[in-house]
N, C-alpha and C positions, 0 to 999 in steps of 0.2 A: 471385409473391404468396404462395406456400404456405412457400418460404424463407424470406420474410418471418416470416409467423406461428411458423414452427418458431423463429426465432432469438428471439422475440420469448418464447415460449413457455421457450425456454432460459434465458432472463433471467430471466425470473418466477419459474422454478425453481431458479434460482441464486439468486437474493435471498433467497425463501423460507428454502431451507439456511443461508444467511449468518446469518440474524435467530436461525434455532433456534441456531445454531450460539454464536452472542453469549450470546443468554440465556441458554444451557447452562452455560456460562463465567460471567458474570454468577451465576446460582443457586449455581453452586458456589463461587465467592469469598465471597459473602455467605454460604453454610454453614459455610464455612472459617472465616471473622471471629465468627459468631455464635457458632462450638464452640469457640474462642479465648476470647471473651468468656467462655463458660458456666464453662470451664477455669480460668482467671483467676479469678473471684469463686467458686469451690469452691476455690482454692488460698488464696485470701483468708482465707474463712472457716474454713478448717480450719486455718490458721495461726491466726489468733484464739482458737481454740474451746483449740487445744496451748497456748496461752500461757494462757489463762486457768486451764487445769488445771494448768499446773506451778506457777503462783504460788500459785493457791488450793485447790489438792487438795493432801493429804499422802498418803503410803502408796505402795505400790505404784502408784497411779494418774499421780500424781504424776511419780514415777521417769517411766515409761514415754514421759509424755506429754514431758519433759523432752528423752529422748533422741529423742524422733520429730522436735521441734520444732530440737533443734540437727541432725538427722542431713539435715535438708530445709534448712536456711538454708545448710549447708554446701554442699550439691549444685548446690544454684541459683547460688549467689552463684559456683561455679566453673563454672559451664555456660556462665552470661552473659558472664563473664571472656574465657574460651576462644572463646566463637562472636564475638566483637565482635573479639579480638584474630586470629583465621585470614582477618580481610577482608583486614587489612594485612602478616600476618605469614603467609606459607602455610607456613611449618616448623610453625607450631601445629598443621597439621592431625594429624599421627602425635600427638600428645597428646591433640586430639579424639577420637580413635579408641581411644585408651587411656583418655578417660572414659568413653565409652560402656561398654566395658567395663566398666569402675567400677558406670557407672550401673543395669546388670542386677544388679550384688549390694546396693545400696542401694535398689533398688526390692523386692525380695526381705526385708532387711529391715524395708525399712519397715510392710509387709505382716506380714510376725510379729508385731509390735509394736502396729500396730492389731489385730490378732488377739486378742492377751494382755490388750488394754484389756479388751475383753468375755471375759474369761475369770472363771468365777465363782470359781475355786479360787484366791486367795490367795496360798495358800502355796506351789506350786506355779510359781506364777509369780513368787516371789519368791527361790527356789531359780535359776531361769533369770537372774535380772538379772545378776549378775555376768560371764554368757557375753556378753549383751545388750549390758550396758554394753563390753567385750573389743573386739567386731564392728564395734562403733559406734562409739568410738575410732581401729580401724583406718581402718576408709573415711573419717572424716573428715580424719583425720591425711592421706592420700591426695589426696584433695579440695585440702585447704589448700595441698599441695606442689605440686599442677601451679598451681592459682591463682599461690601467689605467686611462683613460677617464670615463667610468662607477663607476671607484672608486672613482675616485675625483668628480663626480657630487654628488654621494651619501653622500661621505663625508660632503659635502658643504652643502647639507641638513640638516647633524645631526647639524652642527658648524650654520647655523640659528636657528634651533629649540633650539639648546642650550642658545645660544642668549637672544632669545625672552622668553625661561625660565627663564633666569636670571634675564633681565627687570621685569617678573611677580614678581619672589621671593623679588624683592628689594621694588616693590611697596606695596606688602603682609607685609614685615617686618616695613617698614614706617607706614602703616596704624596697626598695632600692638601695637606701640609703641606711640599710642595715648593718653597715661595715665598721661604722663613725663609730658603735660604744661598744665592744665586746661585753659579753653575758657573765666570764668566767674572769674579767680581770681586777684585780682591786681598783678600789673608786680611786684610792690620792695615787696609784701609777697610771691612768687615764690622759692620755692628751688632750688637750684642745684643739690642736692645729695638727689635723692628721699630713701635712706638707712642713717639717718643719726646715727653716734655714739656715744656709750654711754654720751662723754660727751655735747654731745649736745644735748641728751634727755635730761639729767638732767639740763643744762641750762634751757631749755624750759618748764621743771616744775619747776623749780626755779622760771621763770620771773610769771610763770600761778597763784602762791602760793600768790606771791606779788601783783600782781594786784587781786586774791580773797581778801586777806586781807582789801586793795584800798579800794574795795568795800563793803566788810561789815565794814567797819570805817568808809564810809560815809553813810549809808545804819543808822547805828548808829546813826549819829551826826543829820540823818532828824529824826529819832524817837523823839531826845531830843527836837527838835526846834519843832515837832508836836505837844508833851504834854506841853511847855510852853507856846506855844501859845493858845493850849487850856484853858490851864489852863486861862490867859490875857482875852480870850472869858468869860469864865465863873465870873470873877470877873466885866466885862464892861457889861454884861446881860441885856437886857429890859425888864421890867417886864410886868410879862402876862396880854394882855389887859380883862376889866371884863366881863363876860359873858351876862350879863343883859343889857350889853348896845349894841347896832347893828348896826354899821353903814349903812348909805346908800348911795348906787352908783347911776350917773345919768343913766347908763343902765337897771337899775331894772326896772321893771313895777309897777305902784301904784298895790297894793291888792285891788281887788273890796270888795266891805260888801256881805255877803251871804246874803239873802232872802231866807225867811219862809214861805208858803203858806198850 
């Protein structure tokens, strides 16, 4: 009875741990999702917020917001590139590795750059743009090479397997079309036109008609030469030798005489 309860007691306590164990998991996926979420609509709106100051602010604000907005379209648009293509491609992953890279000096600028938006001094910061704009140019130029590098490797993938698809279908459609030459037929009774038309059906039971005919008119003509020659038999006939008389061969045996005792 006491085994009983302890195992029973073990159960309860293992289910318990199970349950915290779930929800624990459970609370942190849903923190995971919600700080995604939060993440996403602050990248949202501060994409909006750059675009709207580079088309409608001029001056230095302008400038700045211009390069923050191309320096983040760039990053993103090759991060996405790169982590979609290392599912199917794992040589991307040394390129991932080398955005990363990337991504610590692009995060860094991007960081100066909102810095210098709030910067009250002007001039000062318009002295900088030109390093600014230098920086910002490089990384993206960077960005765009592993991008379009992942795209064109993948590419050049599909454009072999397409390839090599084609070679199959041609060889598929040739071995299909096996019906067109017979192996065993002579070359000059060969058609050309395995559909041939009406009037060359009807030729063709035209010629089949005449060579039946061919054939039972000579089929005919042996009948007649059979019965007259029969007949020619019947009149030259040897008459049947006589019964009572028996020849004898050198291979016969004499007949011995029976004996009587």
């Amino acid at each position: 009875m006491e085994a009983v309860i302890l195992i029973l007691g073990l159960l309860f306590f293992a289910f318990i741990a199970l349950g915290v164990y779930a929800s624990v998991k459970a609370i942190g996926a849903a923190k995971r999702g919600v700080d995604r979420t939060i993440v996403q609509a602050r990248r949202a709106v501060e994409d909006t917020t750059l675009r709207a100051k580079s088309y409608g602010q001029t001056g230095v604000g302008g400038e700045l917001a211009q390069l923050r907005l191309s320096l983040r379209t760039s990053m993103r648009a090759t991060q996405e590139a790169l982590r979609a293509g290392v599912v199917e491609d794992a040589s991307l992953s040394e390129s991932l590795d080398l955005f990363r890279r990337l991504s610590v000096h692009g995060r860094e600028l991007d960081e100066d750059l909102r810095r210098l938006e709030r910067e009250p001094d002007r001039a000062t910061v318009a002295a900088l743009l030109p390093e600014l704009k230098e920086r910002t140019e490089r990384i993206t130029h960077s960005a765009d090479s592993l991008r379009w590098a992942a795209r064109d490797r993948a590419r050049r993938f599909v454009d072999d397997d397409l390839e090599a698809l084609n070679a199959q279908i041609d060889m598929e459609a040739g071995a299909l079309r096996h019906w067109t030459v017979e192996p065993n037929e002579p070359v000059g009774e060969r058609s050309h036109d395995p559909w041939p038309d009406a009037h060359t059906r009807a030729d063709g039971r035209t010629q089949a008609e005449g060579r039946g005919q061919a054939d039972r008119g000579g089929q005919g003509q042996g009948n007649q030469r059979h019965e007259h020659g029969a007949a020619d038999g019947r009149e030259r006939a040897i008459p049947a030798p006589d019964p009572r008389i028996q020849p004898e061969y050198p291979w016969q045996k004499t007949a011995r005489p029976e004996t009587t005792t």
